[in-house]
N, C-alpha and C positions, 0 to 999 in steps of 0.2 A: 427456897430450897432448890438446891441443884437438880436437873433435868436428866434423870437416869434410864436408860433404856440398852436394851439386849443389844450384841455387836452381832446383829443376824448374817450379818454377810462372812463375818470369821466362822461362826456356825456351823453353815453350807459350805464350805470351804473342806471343814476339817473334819466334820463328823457327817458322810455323804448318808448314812442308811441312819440319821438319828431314834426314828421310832422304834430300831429292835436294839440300838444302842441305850438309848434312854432306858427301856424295862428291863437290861442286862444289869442297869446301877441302880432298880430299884425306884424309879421316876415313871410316872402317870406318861404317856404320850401324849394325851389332851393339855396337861398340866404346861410342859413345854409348849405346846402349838400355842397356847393363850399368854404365855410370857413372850413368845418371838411376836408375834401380832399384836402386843399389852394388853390383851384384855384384861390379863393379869399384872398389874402395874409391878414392875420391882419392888418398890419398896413395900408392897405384902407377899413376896414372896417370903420363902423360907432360905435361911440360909443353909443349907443343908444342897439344897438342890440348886443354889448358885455356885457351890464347890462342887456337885457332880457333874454339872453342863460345864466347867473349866477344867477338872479332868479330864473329860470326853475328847473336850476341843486341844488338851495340850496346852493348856495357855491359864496365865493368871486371870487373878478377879478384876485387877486393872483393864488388861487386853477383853476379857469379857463382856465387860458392862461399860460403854460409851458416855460420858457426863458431860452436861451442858452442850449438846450438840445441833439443831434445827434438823426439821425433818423436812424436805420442802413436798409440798403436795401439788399433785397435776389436779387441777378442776376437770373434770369431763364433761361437765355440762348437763350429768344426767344427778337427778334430785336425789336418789335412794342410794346412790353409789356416794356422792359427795356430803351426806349425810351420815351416813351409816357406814360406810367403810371406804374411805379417801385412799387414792391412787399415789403413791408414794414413789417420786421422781429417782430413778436410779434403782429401786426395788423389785423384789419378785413380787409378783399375785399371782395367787394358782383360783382355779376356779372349778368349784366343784357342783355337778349336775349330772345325773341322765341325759341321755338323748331325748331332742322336744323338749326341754324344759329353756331355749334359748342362749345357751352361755355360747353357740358359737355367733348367730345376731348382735350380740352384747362385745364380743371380740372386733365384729365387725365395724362397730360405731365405734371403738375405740380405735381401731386403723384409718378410719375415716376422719376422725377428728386429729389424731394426733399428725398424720401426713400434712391438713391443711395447715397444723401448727409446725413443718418444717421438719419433723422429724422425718428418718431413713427407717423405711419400716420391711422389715423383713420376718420372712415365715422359714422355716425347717421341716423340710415337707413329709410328714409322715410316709409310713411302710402301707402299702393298698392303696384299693380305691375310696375318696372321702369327696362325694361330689359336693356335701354343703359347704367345704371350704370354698367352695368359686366363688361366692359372696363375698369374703374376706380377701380375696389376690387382686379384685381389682383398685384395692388400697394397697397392697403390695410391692414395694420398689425392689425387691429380689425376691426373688423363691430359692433358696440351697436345697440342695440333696444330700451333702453330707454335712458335719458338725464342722470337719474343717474348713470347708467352705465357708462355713458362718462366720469362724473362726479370723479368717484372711480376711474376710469382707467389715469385720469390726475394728481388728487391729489397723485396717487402710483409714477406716472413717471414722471411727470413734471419738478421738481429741477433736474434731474440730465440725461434729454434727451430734444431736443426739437421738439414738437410737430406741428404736422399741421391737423388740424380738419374741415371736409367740415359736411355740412347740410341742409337742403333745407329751402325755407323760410317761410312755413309752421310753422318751429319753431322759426322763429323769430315774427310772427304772434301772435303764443298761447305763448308767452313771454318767454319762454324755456332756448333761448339764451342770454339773459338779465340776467335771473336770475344763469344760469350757470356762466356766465363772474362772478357777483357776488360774488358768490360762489366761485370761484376760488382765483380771490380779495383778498374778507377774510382769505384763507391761504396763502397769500403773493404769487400767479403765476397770472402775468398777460401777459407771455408773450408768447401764445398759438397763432399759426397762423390762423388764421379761416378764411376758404373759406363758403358762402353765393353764394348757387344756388337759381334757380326759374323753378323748374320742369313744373309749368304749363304755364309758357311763361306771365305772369300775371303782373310783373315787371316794364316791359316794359311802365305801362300804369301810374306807380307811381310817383309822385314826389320823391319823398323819400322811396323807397321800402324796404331796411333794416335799416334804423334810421343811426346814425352817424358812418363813414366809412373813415380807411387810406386810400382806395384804391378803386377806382372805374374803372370797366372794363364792358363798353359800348359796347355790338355788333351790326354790321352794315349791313341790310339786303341787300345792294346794294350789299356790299364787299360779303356776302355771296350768294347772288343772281349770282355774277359773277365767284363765285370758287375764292373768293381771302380771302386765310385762314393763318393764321387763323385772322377771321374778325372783328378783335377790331378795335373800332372806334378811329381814333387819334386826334379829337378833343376834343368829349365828354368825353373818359377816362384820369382820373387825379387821383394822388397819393400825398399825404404828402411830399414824400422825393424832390418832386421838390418845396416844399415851402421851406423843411427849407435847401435849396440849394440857397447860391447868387446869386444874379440875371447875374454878372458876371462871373459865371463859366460856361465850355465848354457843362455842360450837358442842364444847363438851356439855352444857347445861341441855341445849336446844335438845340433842341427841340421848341423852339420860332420860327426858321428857317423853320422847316420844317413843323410846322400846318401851319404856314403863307402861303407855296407854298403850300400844299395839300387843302387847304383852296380856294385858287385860281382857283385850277388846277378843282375841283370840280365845283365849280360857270363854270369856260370856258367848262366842258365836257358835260353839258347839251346844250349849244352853238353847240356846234362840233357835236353831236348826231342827230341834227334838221336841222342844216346847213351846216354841214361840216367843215374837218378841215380850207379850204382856207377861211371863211369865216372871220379869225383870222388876226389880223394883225402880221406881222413878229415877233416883240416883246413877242408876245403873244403866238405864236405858239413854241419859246425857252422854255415859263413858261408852257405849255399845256405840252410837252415832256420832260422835268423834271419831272412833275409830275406823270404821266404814268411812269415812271423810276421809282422813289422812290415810288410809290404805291406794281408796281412790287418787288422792294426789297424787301418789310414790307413782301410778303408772304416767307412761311419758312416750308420746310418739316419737322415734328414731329417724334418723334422717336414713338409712340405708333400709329402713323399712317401708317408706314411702311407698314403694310402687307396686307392695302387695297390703298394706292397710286404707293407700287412700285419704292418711292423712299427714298433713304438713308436719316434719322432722322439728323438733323444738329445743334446745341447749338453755339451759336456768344458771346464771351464776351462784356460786353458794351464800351471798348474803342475801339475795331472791325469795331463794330456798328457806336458811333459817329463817328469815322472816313473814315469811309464806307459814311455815310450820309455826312457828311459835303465835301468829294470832289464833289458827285454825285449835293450839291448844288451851287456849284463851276465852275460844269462844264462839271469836267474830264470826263464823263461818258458820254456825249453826243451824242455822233457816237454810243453808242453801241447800239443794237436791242433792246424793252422792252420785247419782248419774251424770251429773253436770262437773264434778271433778275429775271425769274418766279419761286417760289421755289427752291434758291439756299441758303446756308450760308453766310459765309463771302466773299467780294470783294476781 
Protein backbone atom coordinates (compact mmCIF):
# COMPACT_ATOMS: atom_id res chain seq x y z
CA UNK A 1 0.00 0.00 0.00
CA UNK A 2 1.22 3.29 -1.02
CA UNK A 3 2.68 5.75 1.58
CA UNK A 4 0.27 8.52 2.22
CA UNK A 5 0.80 11.51 4.29
CA UNK A 6 -0.36 15.34 4.78
CA UNK A 7 1.77 17.96 2.42
CA UNK A 8 2.32 19.88 5.77
CA UNK A 9 4.54 22.36 4.25
CA UNK A 10 1.61 23.35 1.55
CA UNK A 11 -0.42 23.70 4.89
CA UNK A 12 1.71 26.39 6.58
CA UNK A 13 2.07 27.96 3.37
CA UNK A 14 -1.40 28.66 2.62
CA UNK A 15 -3.58 28.39 5.59
CA UNK A 16 -1.15 30.63 8.18
CA UNK A 17 -3.89 31.06 11.34
CA UNK A 18 -5.17 27.21 10.69
CA UNK A 19 -6.59 26.54 14.23
CA UNK A 20 -9.47 29.53 13.91
CA UNK A 21 -9.57 28.38 10.01
CA UNK A 22 -10.01 24.83 10.82
CA UNK A 23 -13.31 25.45 13.47
CA UNK A 24 -14.60 28.27 10.80
CA UNK A 25 -15.11 24.66 8.41
CA UNK A 26 -16.31 22.83 11.24
CA UNK A 27 -12.95 20.66 11.96
CA UNK A 28 -11.53 19.62 15.63
CA UNK A 29 -8.07 21.76 15.77
CA UNK A 30 -6.59 18.62 17.70
CA UNK A 31 -8.20 16.54 14.94
CA UNK A 32 -5.80 18.31 12.19
CA UNK A 33 -2.66 18.87 14.56
CA UNK A 34 -2.76 14.69 14.68
CA UNK A 35 -3.19 14.39 10.90
CA UNK A 36 -0.05 16.92 10.20
CA UNK A 37 2.08 14.88 12.87
CA UNK A 38 0.08 11.31 11.79
CA UNK A 39 -0.82 10.42 14.77
CA UNK A 40 -3.75 10.14 12.88
CA UNK A 41 -2.74 8.19 9.82
CA UNK A 42 -4.79 9.27 6.56
CA UNK A 43 -6.04 6.62 5.62
CA UNK A 44 -8.49 6.76 9.01
CA UNK A 45 -9.21 9.87 8.44
CA UNK A 46 -12.42 10.88 7.20
CA UNK A 47 -12.95 12.20 3.94
CA UNK A 48 -14.94 14.98 4.73
CA UNK A 49 -12.10 16.75 6.51
CA UNK A 50 -9.51 15.76 3.68
CA UNK A 51 -11.83 18.02 1.31
CA UNK A 52 -12.02 20.80 4.06
CA UNK A 53 -8.04 21.10 4.74
CA UNK A 54 -7.90 21.40 0.60
CA UNK A 55 -10.45 24.06 0.47
CA UNK A 56 -8.63 25.98 3.21
CA UNK A 57 -5.26 25.47 1.45
CA UNK A 58 -6.76 26.19 -2.18
CA UNK A 59 -5.41 23.24 -3.61
CA UNK A 60 -6.64 19.64 -4.80
CA UNK A 61 -6.58 16.22 -2.92
CA UNK A 62 -3.76 15.45 -5.18
CA UNK A 63 -1.59 18.71 -4.21
CA UNK A 64 -2.72 17.81 -0.49
CA UNK A 65 -1.86 14.48 0.32
CA UNK A 66 1.92 13.40 -0.78
CA UNK A 67 2.22 9.42 -1.85
CA UNK A 68 5.01 7.35 -1.69
CA UNK A 69 7.33 9.84 -0.58
CA UNK A 70 10.44 9.12 2.48
CA UNK A 71 10.46 11.17 5.30
CA UNK A 72 14.14 11.34 6.25
CA UNK A 73 14.88 11.50 10.09
CA UNK A 74 17.76 13.50 11.93
CA UNK A 75 18.72 10.85 14.88
CA UNK A 76 19.58 13.12 17.82
CA UNK A 77 21.06 10.86 19.85
CA UNK A 78 18.63 11.36 22.66
CA UNK A 79 16.37 8.04 23.43
CA UNK A 80 12.68 9.56 24.14
CA UNK A 81 13.02 12.04 21.25
CA UNK A 82 14.20 9.30 18.80
CA UNK A 83 11.59 7.03 20.02
CA UNK A 84 8.66 8.73 20.53
CA UNK A 85 8.78 11.71 18.29
CA UNK A 86 11.78 11.66 15.58
CA UNK A 87 13.23 14.79 14.25
CA UNK A 88 12.22 15.26 10.79
CA UNK A 89 15.12 16.65 8.25
CA UNK A 90 13.78 19.77 6.52
CA UNK A 91 10.49 20.09 9.04
CA UNK A 92 9.12 22.14 11.70
CA UNK A 93 8.94 20.98 15.39
CA UNK A 94 7.32 23.29 17.82
CA UNK A 95 7.89 22.57 21.39
CA UNK A 96 5.54 22.91 23.79
CA UNK A 97 6.24 23.63 27.88
CA UNK A 98 6.27 26.06 30.64
CA UNK A 99 9.08 27.75 31.80
CA UNK A 100 11.53 25.01 34.01
CA UNK A 101 10.10 22.38 32.40
CA UNK A 102 13.67 22.30 29.92
CA UNK A 103 12.51 22.76 26.33
CA UNK A 104 15.07 25.57 26.04
CA UNK A 105 18.28 22.76 27.46
CA UNK A 106 16.57 20.36 25.01
CA UNK A 107 16.99 23.38 22.12
CA UNK A 108 20.30 23.54 23.23
CA UNK A 109 21.66 19.84 22.80
CA UNK A 110 20.02 20.08 19.70
CA UNK A 111 22.34 23.11 18.41
CA UNK A 112 25.02 21.50 19.94
CA UNK A 113 24.66 18.28 18.06
CA UNK A 114 23.44 19.52 14.92
CA UNK A 115 26.53 22.27 14.55
CA UNK A 116 29.06 19.28 15.13
CA UNK A 117 26.91 17.59 12.27
CA UNK A 118 27.82 20.62 9.96
CA UNK A 119 24.91 22.40 10.03
CA UNK A 120 24.53 26.50 10.02
CA UNK A 121 22.64 27.19 13.02
CA UNK A 122 20.84 30.18 13.56
CA UNK A 123 18.53 31.87 16.25
CA UNK A 124 15.92 34.91 15.58
CA UNK A 125 16.42 36.72 18.56
CA UNK A 126 13.34 37.39 20.27
CA UNK A 127 11.79 40.96 21.64
CA UNK A 128 13.25 41.51 25.69
CA UNK A 129 15.52 40.27 27.71
CA UNK A 130 15.81 36.08 27.75
CA UNK A 131 19.08 35.51 29.61
CA UNK A 132 18.38 31.41 29.40
CA UNK A 133 19.03 31.62 25.76
CA UNK A 134 22.93 32.31 26.41
CA UNK A 135 23.13 28.49 26.74
CA UNK A 136 21.93 27.98 23.22
CA UNK A 137 24.24 31.06 21.22
CA UNK A 138 27.17 29.44 22.06
CA UNK A 139 26.04 26.79 19.43
CA UNK A 140 24.88 29.60 17.47
CA UNK A 141 26.59 30.58 14.04
CA UNK A 142 24.32 33.85 13.56
CA UNK A 143 21.94 35.57 15.79
CA UNK A 144 19.41 37.87 13.30
CA UNK A 145 17.39 40.56 14.65
CA UNK A 146 15.00 40.80 12.02
CA UNK A 147 13.16 38.04 9.78
CA UNK A 148 14.77 39.54 6.94
CA UNK A 149 18.04 39.04 7.97
CA UNK A 150 17.25 35.37 8.31
CA UNK A 151 15.88 35.73 5.29
CA UNK A 152 19.22 36.99 3.34
CA UNK A 153 21.23 34.64 5.37
CA UNK A 154 19.30 31.40 4.18
CA UNK A 155 18.70 32.32 0.70
CA UNK A 156 23.07 33.02 0.73
CA UNK A 157 23.48 29.51 2.22
CA UNK A 158 20.69 27.28 1.94
CA UNK A 159 21.53 25.18 -1.42
CA UNK A 160 24.72 24.18 -0.47
CA UNK A 161 24.69 23.80 3.73
CA UNK A 162 21.88 22.59 5.75
CA UNK A 163 20.40 24.67 8.02
CA UNK A 164 18.50 24.50 11.47
CA UNK A 165 16.64 27.87 12.55
CA UNK A 166 14.98 28.20 16.06
CA UNK A 167 12.50 31.24 16.87
CA UNK A 168 10.07 31.97 19.41
CA UNK A 169 6.42 31.94 18.70
CA UNK A 170 5.76 35.36 18.92
CA UNK A 171 6.81 35.13 15.35
CA UNK A 172 4.77 32.58 14.38
CA UNK A 173 1.92 34.83 15.94
CA UNK A 174 2.75 38.21 13.91
CA UNK A 175 2.97 35.68 10.85
CA UNK A 176 6.74 36.19 10.28
CA UNK A 177 7.31 32.50 9.86
CA UNK A 178 4.72 31.83 7.52
CA UNK A 179 5.64 34.42 5.34
CA UNK A 180 9.43 33.49 5.76
CA UNK A 181 8.65 29.59 4.84
CA UNK A 182 7.07 31.44 1.76
CA UNK A 183 9.55 33.20 0.85
CA UNK A 184 12.05 30.66 0.94
CA UNK A 185 9.49 28.35 -1.13
CA UNK A 186 9.54 30.82 -3.93
CA UNK A 187 13.41 30.41 -4.35
CA UNK A 188 13.07 26.72 -4.27
CA UNK A 189 14.60 25.95 -0.27
CA UNK A 190 12.16 24.22 1.66
CA UNK A 191 14.23 22.31 3.37
CA UNK A 192 15.30 24.60 6.50
CA UNK A 193 14.83 22.73 10.02
CA UNK A 194 12.95 25.05 12.23
CA UNK A 195 12.68 24.79 15.83
CA UNK A 196 9.33 26.76 17.34
CA UNK A 197 9.87 27.79 21.13
CA UNK A 198 7.25 29.49 23.62
CA UNK A 199 9.26 31.63 25.76
CA UNK A 200 6.27 32.72 27.75
CA UNK A 201 5.07 29.35 28.56
CA UNK A 202 1.67 30.26 26.62
CA UNK A 203 1.60 27.26 24.40
CA UNK A 204 0.84 25.06 26.56
CA UNK A 205 -2.82 26.39 26.86
CA UNK A 206 -3.39 26.10 22.72
CA UNK A 207 -4.87 23.78 20.73
CA UNK A 208 -2.88 24.33 18.01
CA UNK A 209 -0.03 26.80 19.11
CA UNK A 210 2.20 26.96 16.02
CA UNK A 211 -0.25 25.85 12.98
CA UNK A 212 0.81 22.63 11.04
CA UNK A 213 3.85 20.69 12.32
CA UNK A 214 6.28 17.45 11.37
CA UNK A 215 7.04 17.17 14.84
CA UNK A 216 5.69 17.77 18.08
CA UNK A 217 7.47 17.68 21.42
CA UNK A 218 5.16 17.96 24.43
CA UNK A 219 6.84 18.60 27.85
CA UNK A 220 5.67 17.00 30.94
CA UNK A 221 5.34 18.83 34.28
CA UNK A 222 5.21 15.57 36.41
CA UNK A 223 8.46 14.32 34.48
CA UNK A 224 9.89 17.70 35.15
CA UNK A 225 8.45 18.11 38.48
CA UNK A 226 10.36 14.83 39.47
CA UNK A 227 14.02 15.58 37.74
CA UNK A 228 13.10 13.10 34.97
CA UNK A 229 14.74 15.08 31.96
CA UNK A 230 14.75 15.49 29.67
CA UNK A 231 10.77 15.72 30.13
CA UNK A 232 9.21 14.97 26.83
CA UNK A 233 5.98 13.52 27.05
CA UNK A 234 5.79 10.12 25.37
CA UNK A 235 2.43 10.04 24.53
CA UNK A 236 1.49 13.40 23.66
CA UNK A 237 4.63 13.88 21.46
CA UNK A 238 4.46 12.54 17.82
CA UNK A 239 6.36 13.08 14.52
CA UNK A 240 5.55 12.27 10.79
CA UNK A 241 8.35 9.86 10.33
CA UNK A 242 6.25 7.30 12.48
CA UNK A 243 3.35 7.72 9.88
CA UNK A 244 5.07 7.34 7.04
CA UNK A 245 6.81 4.21 8.89
CA UNK A 246 4.78 0.59 8.41
CA UNK A 247 2.87 -0.26 10.82
CA UNK A 248 5.09 -3.53 10.80
CA UNK A 249 8.31 -2.30 11.37
CA UNK A 250 10.56 -2.57 14.53
CA UNK A 251 10.44 1.19 15.15
CA UNK A 252 6.64 1.61 14.89
CA UNK A 253 6.21 -1.89 16.83
CA UNK A 254 8.93 -1.00 19.59
CA UNK A 255 7.14 2.48 20.15
CA UNK A 256 3.29 0.98 20.18
CA UNK A 257 4.92 -1.19 22.93
CA UNK A 258 6.14 1.16 24.99
CA UNK A 259 3.29 4.19 25.25
CA UNK A 260 1.11 1.13 25.85
CA UNK A 261 3.14 0.04 29.24
CA UNK A 262 3.97 3.87 30.15
CA UNK A 263 0.43 4.29 29.55
CA UNK A 264 -0.32 1.82 32.04
CA UNK A 265 2.32 2.32 34.40
CA UNK A 266 0.97 5.99 34.75
CA UNK A 267 -2.75 5.12 35.38
CA UNK A 268 -1.22 2.25 38.23
CA UNK A 269 1.24 5.17 39.77
CA UNK A 270 -1.41 7.31 40.98
CA UNK A 271 -2.80 3.87 42.60
CA UNK A 272 0.65 3.20 44.30
CA UNK A 273 1.07 6.97 45.50
CA UNK A 274 -2.40 6.87 47.61
CA UNK A 275 -2.25 3.12 48.36
CA UNK A 276 0.83 1.64 47.97
CA UNK A 277 2.59 -0.60 45.98
CA UNK A 278 0.88 -3.95 47.79
CA UNK A 279 -2.31 -2.60 46.94
CA UNK A 280 -1.57 -4.02 43.18
CA UNK A 281 -2.17 -7.13 42.19
CA UNK A 282 1.03 -9.45 41.37
CA UNK A 283 0.43 -8.94 37.53
CA UNK A 284 0.29 -5.50 38.07
CA UNK A 285 3.13 -4.91 40.16
CA UNK A 286 5.49 -6.71 36.99
CA UNK A 287 3.61 -3.81 34.70
CA UNK A 288 4.22 -1.03 37.63
CA UNK A 289 8.24 -1.95 37.48
CA UNK A 290 8.57 -1.97 33.93
CA UNK A 291 7.42 1.00 33.82
CA UNK A 292 9.45 2.75 36.44
CA UNK A 293 12.32 0.98 34.44
CA UNK A 294 11.67 2.34 31.15
CA UNK A 295 10.57 5.86 32.50
CA UNK A 296 13.99 5.62 34.13
CA UNK A 297 15.80 4.85 30.88
CA UNK A 298 13.97 7.73 28.89
CA UNK A 299 16.14 9.97 31.19
CA UNK A 300 19.53 10.81 29.55
CA UNK A 301 22.51 13.15 30.64
CA UNK A 302 23.02 15.93 27.87
CA UNK A 303 26.19 16.91 26.91
CA UNK A 304 25.42 20.85 27.23
CA UNK A 305 24.20 19.94 30.78
CA UNK A 306 27.51 18.64 31.79
CA UNK A 307 28.72 21.38 33.84
CA UNK A 308 25.71 21.76 36.05
CA UNK A 309 24.71 17.86 36.54
CA UNK A 310 28.16 16.65 36.80
CA UNK A 311 27.58 14.01 34.55
CA UNK A 312 29.10 12.82 31.41
CA UNK A 313 26.79 14.04 28.20
CA UNK A 314 25.56 10.56 26.37
CA UNK A 315 24.03 10.26 22.50
CA UNK A 316 22.37 6.40 22.02
CA UNK A 317 21.72 5.61 18.25
CA UNK A 318 18.25 4.60 17.59
CA UNK A 319 18.77 0.84 17.03
CA UNK A 320 20.57 1.04 20.74
CA UNK A 321 17.59 2.37 21.75
CA UNK A 322 15.04 0.06 20.34
CA UNK A 323 16.74 -2.56 21.33
CA UNK A 324 17.54 -1.42 24.73
CA UNK A 325 13.63 -0.92 24.95
CA UNK A 326 12.47 -3.82 23.59
CA UNK A 327 14.33 -6.30 26.07
CA UNK A 328 13.63 -4.00 29.05
CA UNK A 329 9.73 -4.93 27.67
CA UNK A 330 10.60 -8.41 27.60
CA UNK A 331 11.73 -8.75 30.63
CA UNK A 332 15.38 -8.87 30.65
CA UNK A 333 15.81 -5.97 32.98
CA UNK A 334 13.75 -6.84 35.63
CA UNK A 335 15.97 -7.67 38.72
CA UNK A 336 17.78 -4.66 37.85
CA UNK A 337 17.25 -1.46 40.59
CA UNK A 338 15.36 1.72 38.70
CA UNK A 339 17.78 3.88 40.38
CA UNK A 340 20.60 2.29 38.45
CA UNK A 341 18.56 3.24 35.08
CA UNK A 342 18.57 6.97 36.07
CA UNK A 343 20.71 9.04 33.60
CA UNK A 344 22.50 6.57 31.92
CA UNK A 345 23.17 5.97 27.89
CA UNK A 346 23.01 3.01 26.21
CA UNK A 347 22.06 -0.79 28.03
Amino acid sequence: MENLRLNVSLLRRRVPNLTSSAKSVGLRPATVSNLCTGKIPIGRSEVRTLVALATLAECTLDELIIRGEKIEMIETGIKTLDLFAPLVKGGTVGLVARPGMGQLVVLAEMFYKLKKDSYFTILLKPEGEHPDLDAIKADINLVCNTIDEVYDTIAKTGKNVDIAFAADRSNVISGEINRLQQRLADIGIEDVTTFLVDLKGEAVDEDFPYGPLETLWQFDADLAFRHKYPAINPIQSTSTVLEDHQPEQAHNQVQKAAQKLLRRYRELRSLVTIHGIDSLPEHEKLTYKRGELLEAYLTQPLFVAEEFTRIKGASVNLQNTLQDVRKLLDGAYDDLEVEKMNFIGSL
